[in-house]
Every structure is written in structure tokens, then in C-alpha cells.
N, C-alpha and C positions, 0 to 999 in steps of 0.2 A: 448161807454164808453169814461170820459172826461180823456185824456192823460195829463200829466203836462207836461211841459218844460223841455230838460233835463240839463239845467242850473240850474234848481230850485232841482235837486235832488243833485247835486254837490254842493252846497251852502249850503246845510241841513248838507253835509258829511265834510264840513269845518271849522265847528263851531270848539268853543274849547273847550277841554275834560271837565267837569264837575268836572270826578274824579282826576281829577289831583290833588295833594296837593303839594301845594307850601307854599313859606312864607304869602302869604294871607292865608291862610285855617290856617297854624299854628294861624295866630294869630289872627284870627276869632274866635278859638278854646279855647284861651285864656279868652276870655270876653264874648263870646255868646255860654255859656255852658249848654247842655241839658239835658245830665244825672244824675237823681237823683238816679234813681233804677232803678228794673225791672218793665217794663210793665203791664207784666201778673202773675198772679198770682202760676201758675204751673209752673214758671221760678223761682220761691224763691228757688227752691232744688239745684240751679245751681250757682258756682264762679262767679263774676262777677265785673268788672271796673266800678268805677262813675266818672263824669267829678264837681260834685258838692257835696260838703262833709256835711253831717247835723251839726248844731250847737254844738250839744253833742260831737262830736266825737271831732271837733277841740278846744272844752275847756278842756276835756279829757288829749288830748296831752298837752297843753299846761300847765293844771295844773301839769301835769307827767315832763314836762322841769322844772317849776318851784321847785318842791317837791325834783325833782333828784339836781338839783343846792343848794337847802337848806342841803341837804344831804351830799355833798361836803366840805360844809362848818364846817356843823354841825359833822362831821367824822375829818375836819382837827383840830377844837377844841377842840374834844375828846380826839384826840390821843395827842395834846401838853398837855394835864393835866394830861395823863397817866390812863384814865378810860377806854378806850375801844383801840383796836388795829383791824388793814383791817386783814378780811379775805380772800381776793382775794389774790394770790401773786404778780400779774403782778402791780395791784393799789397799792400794798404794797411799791414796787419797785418805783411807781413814784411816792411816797410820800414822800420817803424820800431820794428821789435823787432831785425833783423840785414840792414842794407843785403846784406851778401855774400849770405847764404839767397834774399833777394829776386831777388837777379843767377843763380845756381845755378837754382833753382826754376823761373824763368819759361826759362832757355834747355833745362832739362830737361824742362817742358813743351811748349816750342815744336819742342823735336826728338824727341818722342814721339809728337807732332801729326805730323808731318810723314816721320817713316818708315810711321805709318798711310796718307795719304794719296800718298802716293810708289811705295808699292805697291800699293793700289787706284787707281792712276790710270786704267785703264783701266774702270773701273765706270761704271753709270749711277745715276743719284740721280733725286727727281721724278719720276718713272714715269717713265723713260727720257730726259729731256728736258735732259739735262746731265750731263756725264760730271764724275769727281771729280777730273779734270787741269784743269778749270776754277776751280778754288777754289783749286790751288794758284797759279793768275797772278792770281787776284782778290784774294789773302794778299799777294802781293809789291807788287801796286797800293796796297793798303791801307798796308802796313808805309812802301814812298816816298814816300805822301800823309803818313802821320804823322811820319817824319823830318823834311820839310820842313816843317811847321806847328811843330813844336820848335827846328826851328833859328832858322825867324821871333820863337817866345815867346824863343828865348836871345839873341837880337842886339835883341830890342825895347825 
């Protein structure tokens, strides 16, 4: 039997760890992204993290930033003509203590909401019976039902 060197077994055991993650790997991770989904297919019943978001999902959010900011608006102009009033009480409060705060607040909530939900898209909620990318089109339904009921209260 051929023996190796036992330099050559020491040499093999000095390399550098692979798995180490450092600021190289972070930012590897950054631009050379792999995950899109799951693999296999008997993996769909299972939560799961992607490192790469589908088109849908980030025009989704982004339409829902947009619609929640019209909303903002479209609420602050309501309430100065005296046709509709916040139901919230806390939004009530920063309306009319600092219109801006109100505008700030609610879109730094809604995109607080919304990077939670953008990266648990893949989860299931219910005991398994609806995943959490379902809430974000049922948020976008909501937000174009309420623009339109506003813009009826503003032309009425």
C-alpha cells in the first residue's frame, strides 16, 4: 500500500474553513443569490426563506406603498373638508397634533409591515391553510377598495 507524506496530511488539515462566513460570504450573498424556492416538490407543504423575490410579489409591495401613501393623503383631504374622520384613534391623534407625523408614521408602518410579510411570503399561517403571500394581495385589494370609496367621498 502507497503511504502519503505526513506533510501532505497536515497541509490538507490547514486549509481554511469553507464554512466560515465572514464579510466575503455576506456579501457574496448579496449579488450571487440562489434561492428562488424549494427544490422538490413534496417541500411545498413546508415554511421556507428565499434569497430572490418574484416580480409579482415586489410590484405587489410596492403598489401597496404607493396606494397606502395616496391614502394618506387622500384621508388628510377628507378630513380638512369635513367628509370623512380616522378611525383609528392613535392616527387620529397624529393628525391633528402634526398632519406630516401622520403621513411619516403610517408609511413607516406600512413598510415595516410589509418587509415582514415580503420575506415570510413563503410561510403558512392557520395551520397550514394559507400562506402569508396571500395577505399580501388581500392588503393590495383592500388598499384599491379604499382609494376608490375616497375618491367617490371626494367627487361627492
Amino acid at each position: 500500500m502507497l503511504r502519503q507524506p505526513e506533510y501532505a496530511d497536515h497541509q490538507a488539515r490547514e486549509r481554511k474553513d469553507r464554512r466560515k462566513h465572514g464579510l466575503k460570504s455576506f456579501v457574496h450573498s448579496l449579488f450571487m443569490r440562489r434561492r428562488k424556492g424549494m427544490r422538490r416538490l413534496e417541500d411545498h407543504s413546508i415554511s421556507y426563506y428565499v434569497d430572490i423575490y418574484d416580480q409579482v410579489t415586489v410590484w405587489i409591495a410596492i403598489a401597496i406603498i404607493i396606494l397606502s401613501s395616496a391614502d394618506s393623503l387622500l384621508t388628510l383631504l377628507l378630513i380638512q373638508q369635513g367628509r370623512a374622520y380616522e378611525a383609528n384613534p392613535v392616527m387620529e391623534v397624529l393628525i391633528h397634533s402634526d398632519p406630516t407625523l401622520f403621513v411619516a408614521g403610517k408609511a413607516a408602518l406600512t413598510i415595516l409591515c410589509l418587509v415582514f410579510l415580503v420575506v415570510h411570503k413563503n410561510f403558512w399561517i392557520f395551520n397550514n391553510r394559507l400562506r402569508t403571500r396571500s395577505i399580501l394581495l388581500a392588503t393590495f385589494i383592500a388598499y384599491s377598495v379604499l382609494i376608490n370609496y375616497e375618491l367617490v367621498l371626494l367627487n361627492a
